[in-house]
C-alpha positions in Angstrom: -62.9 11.3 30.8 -62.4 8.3 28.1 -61.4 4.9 29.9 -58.6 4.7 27.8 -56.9 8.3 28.4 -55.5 7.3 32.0 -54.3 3.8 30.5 -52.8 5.8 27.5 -51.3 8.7 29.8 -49.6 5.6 32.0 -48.6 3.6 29.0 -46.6 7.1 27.8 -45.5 7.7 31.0 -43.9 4.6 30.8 -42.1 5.0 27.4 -40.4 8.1 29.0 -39.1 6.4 31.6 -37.7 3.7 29.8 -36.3 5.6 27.2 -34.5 8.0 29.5 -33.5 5.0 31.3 -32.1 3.5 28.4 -30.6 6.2 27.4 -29.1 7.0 30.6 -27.4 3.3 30.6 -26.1 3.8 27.2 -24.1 6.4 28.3 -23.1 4.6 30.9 -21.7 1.5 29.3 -20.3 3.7 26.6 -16.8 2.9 27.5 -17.4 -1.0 27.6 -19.0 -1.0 24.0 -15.9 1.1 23.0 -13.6 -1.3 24.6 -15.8 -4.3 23.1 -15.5 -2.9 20.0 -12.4 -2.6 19.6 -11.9 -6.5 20.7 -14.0 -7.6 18.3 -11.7 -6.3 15.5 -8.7 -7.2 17.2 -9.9 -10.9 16.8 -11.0 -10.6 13.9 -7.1 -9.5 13.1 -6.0 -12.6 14.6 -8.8 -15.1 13.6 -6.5 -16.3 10.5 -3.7 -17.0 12.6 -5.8 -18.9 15.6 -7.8 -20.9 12.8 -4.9 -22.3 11.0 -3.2 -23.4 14.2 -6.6 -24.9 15.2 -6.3 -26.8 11.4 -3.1 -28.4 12.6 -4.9 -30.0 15.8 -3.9 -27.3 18.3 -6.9 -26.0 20.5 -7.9 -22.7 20.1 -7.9 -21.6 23.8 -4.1 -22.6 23.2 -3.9 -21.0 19.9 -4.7 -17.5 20.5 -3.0 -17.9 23.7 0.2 -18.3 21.9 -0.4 -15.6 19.1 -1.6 -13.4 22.6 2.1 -13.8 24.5 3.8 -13.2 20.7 1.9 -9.8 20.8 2.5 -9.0 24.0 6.5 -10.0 24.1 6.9 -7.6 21.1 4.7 -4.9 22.4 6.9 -5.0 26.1 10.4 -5.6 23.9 9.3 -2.3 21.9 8.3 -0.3 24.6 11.4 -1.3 26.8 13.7 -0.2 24.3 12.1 3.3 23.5 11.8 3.9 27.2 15.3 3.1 27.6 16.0 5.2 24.4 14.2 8.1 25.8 15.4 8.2 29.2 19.2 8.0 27.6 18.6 10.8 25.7 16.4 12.7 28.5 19.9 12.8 30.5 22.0 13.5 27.8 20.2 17.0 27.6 19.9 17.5 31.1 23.9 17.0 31.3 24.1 19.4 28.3 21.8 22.0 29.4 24.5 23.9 31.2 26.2 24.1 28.0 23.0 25.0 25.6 22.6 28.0 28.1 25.7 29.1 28.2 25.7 29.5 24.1 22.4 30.9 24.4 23.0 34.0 27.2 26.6 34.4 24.8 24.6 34.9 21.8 22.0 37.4 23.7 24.7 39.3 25.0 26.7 39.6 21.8 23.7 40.6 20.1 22.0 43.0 22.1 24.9 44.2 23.9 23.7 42.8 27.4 25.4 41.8 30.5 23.3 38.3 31.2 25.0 35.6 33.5 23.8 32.2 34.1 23.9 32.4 38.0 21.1 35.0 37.7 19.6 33.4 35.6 19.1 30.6 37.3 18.3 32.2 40.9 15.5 34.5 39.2 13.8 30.9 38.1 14.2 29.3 41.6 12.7 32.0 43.6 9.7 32.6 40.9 6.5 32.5 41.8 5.7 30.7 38.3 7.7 27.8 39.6 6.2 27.9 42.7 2.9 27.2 41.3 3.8 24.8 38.6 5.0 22.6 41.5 2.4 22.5 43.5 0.1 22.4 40.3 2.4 18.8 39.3 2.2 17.6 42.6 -1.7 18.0 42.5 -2.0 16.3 39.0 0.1 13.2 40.0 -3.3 11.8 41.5 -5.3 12.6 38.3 -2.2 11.0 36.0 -2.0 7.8 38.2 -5.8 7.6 37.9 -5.6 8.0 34.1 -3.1 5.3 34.0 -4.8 2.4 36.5 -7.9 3.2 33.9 -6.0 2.9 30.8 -4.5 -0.2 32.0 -7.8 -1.3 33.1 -9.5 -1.1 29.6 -6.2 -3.0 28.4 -7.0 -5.6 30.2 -10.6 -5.7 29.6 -9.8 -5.4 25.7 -7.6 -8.3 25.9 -9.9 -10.3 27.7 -12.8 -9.9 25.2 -10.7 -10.0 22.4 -9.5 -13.6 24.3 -13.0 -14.8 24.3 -14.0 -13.9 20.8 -11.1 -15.5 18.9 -11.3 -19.0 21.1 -15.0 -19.4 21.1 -15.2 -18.1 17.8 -17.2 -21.2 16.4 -19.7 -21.0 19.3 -20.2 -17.3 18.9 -21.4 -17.8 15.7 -23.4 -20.7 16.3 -24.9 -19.0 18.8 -25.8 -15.9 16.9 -27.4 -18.0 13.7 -29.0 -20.4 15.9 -31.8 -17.4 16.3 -32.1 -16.9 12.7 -33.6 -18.5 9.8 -31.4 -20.5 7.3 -31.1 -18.1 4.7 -30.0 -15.2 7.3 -27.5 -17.5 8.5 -25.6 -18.1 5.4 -25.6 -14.0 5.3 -24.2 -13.8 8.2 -21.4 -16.2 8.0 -20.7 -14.6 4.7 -20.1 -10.7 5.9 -18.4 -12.5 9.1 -15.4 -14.4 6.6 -15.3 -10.9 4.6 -15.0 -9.3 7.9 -12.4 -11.3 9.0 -10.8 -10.8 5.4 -10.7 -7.3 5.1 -9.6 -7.0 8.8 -6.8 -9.4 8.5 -5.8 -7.9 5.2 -6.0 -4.2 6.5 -3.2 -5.0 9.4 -1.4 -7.5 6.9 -1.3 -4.4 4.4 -0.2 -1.6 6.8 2.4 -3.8 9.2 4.3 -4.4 5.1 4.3 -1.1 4.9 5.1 -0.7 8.2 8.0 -2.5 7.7 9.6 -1.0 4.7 8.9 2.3 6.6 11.2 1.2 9.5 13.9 0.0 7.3 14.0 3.3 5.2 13.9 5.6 8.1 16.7 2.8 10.1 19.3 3.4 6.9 18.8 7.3 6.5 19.3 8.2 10.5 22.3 4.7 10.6 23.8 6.9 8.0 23.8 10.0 9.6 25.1 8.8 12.9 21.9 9.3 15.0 22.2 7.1 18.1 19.1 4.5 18.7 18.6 4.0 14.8 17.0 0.8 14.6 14.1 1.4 17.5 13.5 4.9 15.9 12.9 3.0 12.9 10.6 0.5 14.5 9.0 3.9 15.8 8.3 6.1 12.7 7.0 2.2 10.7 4.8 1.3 13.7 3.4 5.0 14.8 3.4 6.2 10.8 1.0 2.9 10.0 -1.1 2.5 13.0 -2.5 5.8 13.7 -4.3 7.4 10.9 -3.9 10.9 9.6 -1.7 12.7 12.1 0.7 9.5 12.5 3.3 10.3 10.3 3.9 13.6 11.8 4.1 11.9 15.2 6.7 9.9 14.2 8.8 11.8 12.2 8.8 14.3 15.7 10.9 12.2 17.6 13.9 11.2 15.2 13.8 14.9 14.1 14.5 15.9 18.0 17.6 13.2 18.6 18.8 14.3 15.1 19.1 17.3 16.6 20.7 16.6 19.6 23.8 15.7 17.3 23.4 17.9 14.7 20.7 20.9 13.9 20.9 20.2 10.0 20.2 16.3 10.5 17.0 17.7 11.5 16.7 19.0 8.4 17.4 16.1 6.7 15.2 14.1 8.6 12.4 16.3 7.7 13.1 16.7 4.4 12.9 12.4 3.6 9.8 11.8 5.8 8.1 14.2 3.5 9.3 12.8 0.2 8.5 9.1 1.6 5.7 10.0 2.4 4.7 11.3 -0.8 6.1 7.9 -2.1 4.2 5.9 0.1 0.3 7.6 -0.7 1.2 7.3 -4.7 3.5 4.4 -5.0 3.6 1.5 -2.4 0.3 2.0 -0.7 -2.2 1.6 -3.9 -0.1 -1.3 -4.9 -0.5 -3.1 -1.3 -3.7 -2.3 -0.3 -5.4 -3.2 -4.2 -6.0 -6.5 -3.2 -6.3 -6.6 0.6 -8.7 -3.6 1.2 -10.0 -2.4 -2.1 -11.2 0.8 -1.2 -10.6 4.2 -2.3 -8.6 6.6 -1.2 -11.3 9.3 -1.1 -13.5 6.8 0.3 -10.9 6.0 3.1 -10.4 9.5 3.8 -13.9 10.3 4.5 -14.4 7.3 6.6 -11.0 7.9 8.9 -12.9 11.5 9.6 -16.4 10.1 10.0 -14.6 7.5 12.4 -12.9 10.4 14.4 -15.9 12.3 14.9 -17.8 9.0 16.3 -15.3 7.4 18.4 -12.8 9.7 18.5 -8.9 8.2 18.0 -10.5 4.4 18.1 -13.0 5.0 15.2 -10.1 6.1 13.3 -8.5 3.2 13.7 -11.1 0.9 12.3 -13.0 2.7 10.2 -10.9 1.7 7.1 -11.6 -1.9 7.5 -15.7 -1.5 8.5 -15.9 0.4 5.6 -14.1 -2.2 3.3 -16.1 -5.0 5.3 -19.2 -3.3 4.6 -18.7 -2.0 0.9 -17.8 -5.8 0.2 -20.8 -7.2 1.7 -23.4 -4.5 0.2 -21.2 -5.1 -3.6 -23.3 -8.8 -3.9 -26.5 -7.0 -3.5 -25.8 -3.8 -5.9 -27.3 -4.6 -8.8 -24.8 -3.4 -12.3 -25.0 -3.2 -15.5 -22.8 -2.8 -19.1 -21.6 0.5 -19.5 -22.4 2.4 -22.7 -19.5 3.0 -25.0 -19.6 7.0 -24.4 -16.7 9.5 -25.5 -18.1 11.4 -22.0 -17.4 8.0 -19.7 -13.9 8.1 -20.2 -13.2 11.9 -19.7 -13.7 13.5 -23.5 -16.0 15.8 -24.4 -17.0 16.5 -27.7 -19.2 18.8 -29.6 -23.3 18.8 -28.5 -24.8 16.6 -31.3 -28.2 18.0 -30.3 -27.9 21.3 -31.9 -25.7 24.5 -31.9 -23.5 25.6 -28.8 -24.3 28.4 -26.6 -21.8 30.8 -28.3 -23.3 30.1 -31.3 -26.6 31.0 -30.0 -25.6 34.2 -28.7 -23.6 35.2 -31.7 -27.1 34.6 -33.7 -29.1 36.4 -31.6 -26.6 39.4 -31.5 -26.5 39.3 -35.2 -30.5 39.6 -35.4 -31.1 42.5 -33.8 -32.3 45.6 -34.9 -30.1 47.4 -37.2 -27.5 44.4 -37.4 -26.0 42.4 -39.8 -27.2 39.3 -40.6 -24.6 36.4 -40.7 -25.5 33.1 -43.2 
């Protein structure tokens, strides 16, 4: 046996081990690298805020504190008054249940000619086994939902404190992080950290204007129709429609649709039929126009990376893929090397005849014309 074959056979050993170790602990801190991820764009949204309170001579522990309890006051104000919105309109159709099946067993009897009453109705769903076991189902998953809940309040928090620590000791975090690299690298870095911070920043700017004038759209349509809770389900669609890419418009057009109906089925209707045309209004009209300057970035090119981002990271990677992608395409665009573009007919869309020589047709036509026992065309 060669010396070096036991040395080599440990020294692979080795590798395996510390690769499936690595690996192993990847998986495991998965969840933190999510939740550090996402701080790390959450101050870079808030880094233009923080620094130009820090200009004025205010610290920026204390700054980002303060622009920290602003979030946090509008996020509880928010979510009081939807929760108080929803459970308002939870008892109203509990109260009007009674009423609902009463019109329903009426227009079942009248129909098929059936004797249904709501007594035995009502008896046949107590004393069914289905009920049975969707109680003791619920009262098995209350564990799991409080569980889910403490974790999701858990990463919250840990979120909030990263994000914290990023936007205060932003100076030291990059003086940390170019005091390992040469001085070249560090201008680099500094650079694709402000158009980070730009793109970021612009990104939410973009999306909470249109967020806005979402709201008050949505607020005078259901104000004029008489739908209770107008101006939170306005704050709702704006916020829900912006925030959460791809399905979020549907999301939040759901819930004004269901309290339109509660008053009236054909509000629904109407509801429906405005968040699809602002919608269409929106992706043609106001969003190009806002996001020209902030995020530059294609549509197509936004698409692709909102589904790339899903696939990765799931609902989070979807969030913040739009601005990574901007972030990165603005930082690789000093690098890209370009050049004058020839004045071509075929650059801008118009296609002419082939200079080079006759056109397929023709070609066929000839040969057809050529063969034996054909006439021959000048």
């Amino acid at each position: 046996m060669p010396r070096w074959l036991p040395r080599a056979m440990v020294l692979a050993l080795a590798l395996i081990a510390a690769f499936q170790l690595g690996s192993w602990a990847f998986h495991q801190l998965t969840s933190l690298l999510i939740n550090i991820l996402i701080a790390f764009f959450l101050a870079l949204a808030i880094e233009p805020a923080v620094s130009r309170m820090a200009a004025r001579g205010m610290r920026r522990g204390l700054a980002t504190f303060l622009v920290f309890l602003g979030l946090t006051v509008l996020a509880a104000g928010f979510v009081t008054l939807l929760g108080s919105m929803l459970a308002g309109q939870i008892i109203k159709m509990i109260e009007g249940f009674p009423g609902y099946l009463d019109s329903l067993i009426n227009w079942i009897n009248q129909t098929f000619h059936t004797e249904l009453r709501r007594v035995d109705i009502q008896e046949g769903l107590l004393h069914s086994d289905w009920l049975r076991r969707y109680a003791q189902t619920s009262a098995a998953g209350v564990l799991d939902v409080s569980a889910q809940v403490l974790g999701g309040l858990f990463q919250l928090l840990t979120v909030a404190l990263f994000s914290f620590y990023f936007a205060a000791d932003g100076p030291r975090l990059r003086r940390a992080l170019c005091s390992v690299l040469p001085p070249a690298r560090q201008a680099e870095v500094l650079r694709a950290w402000e158009i980070a911070v730009d793109k970021t920043g612009g990104y939410l700017y973009s999306r909470g204007l249109m967020a806005l004038v979402s709201g008050i759209a949505h607020y005078i349509l259901l104000e004029s129709l008489g739908v209770p809770y107008a101006p939170v389900l306005g704050v709702w669609v704006g916020l829900v429609s912006q925030f959460i890419p791809t399905i979020g418009t549907y999301l939040a057009g759901a819930l004004p649709m269901l309290i339109a109906f509660t008053v009236n089925p054909w509000y629904a209707v109407w509801v429906l039929i405005f968040v699809v045309i602002y919608q269409q209004f929106e992706n043609y009209m106001l969003q190009p126009k806002l996001t020209a300057k902030t995020v530059d970035i294609h549509p197509a090119v936004a698409f692709g990376s909102v589904v790339a981002g899903t696939a990765l990271l799931g609902a989070v990677g979807a969030l913040i893929a739009i601005p990574a992608v901007a972030t990165l395409q603005a930082f690789l665009g000093a690098y890209v090397k370009r050049y004058d573009v020839t004045d071509d007919p075929r650059v801008h869309g118009h296609r002419g005849r082939n200079p080079v020589g006759p056109g397929t047709l023709t070609r066929v036509r000839r040969l057809w014309a050529r063969r034996p026992g054909g006439r021959q065309r000048p």
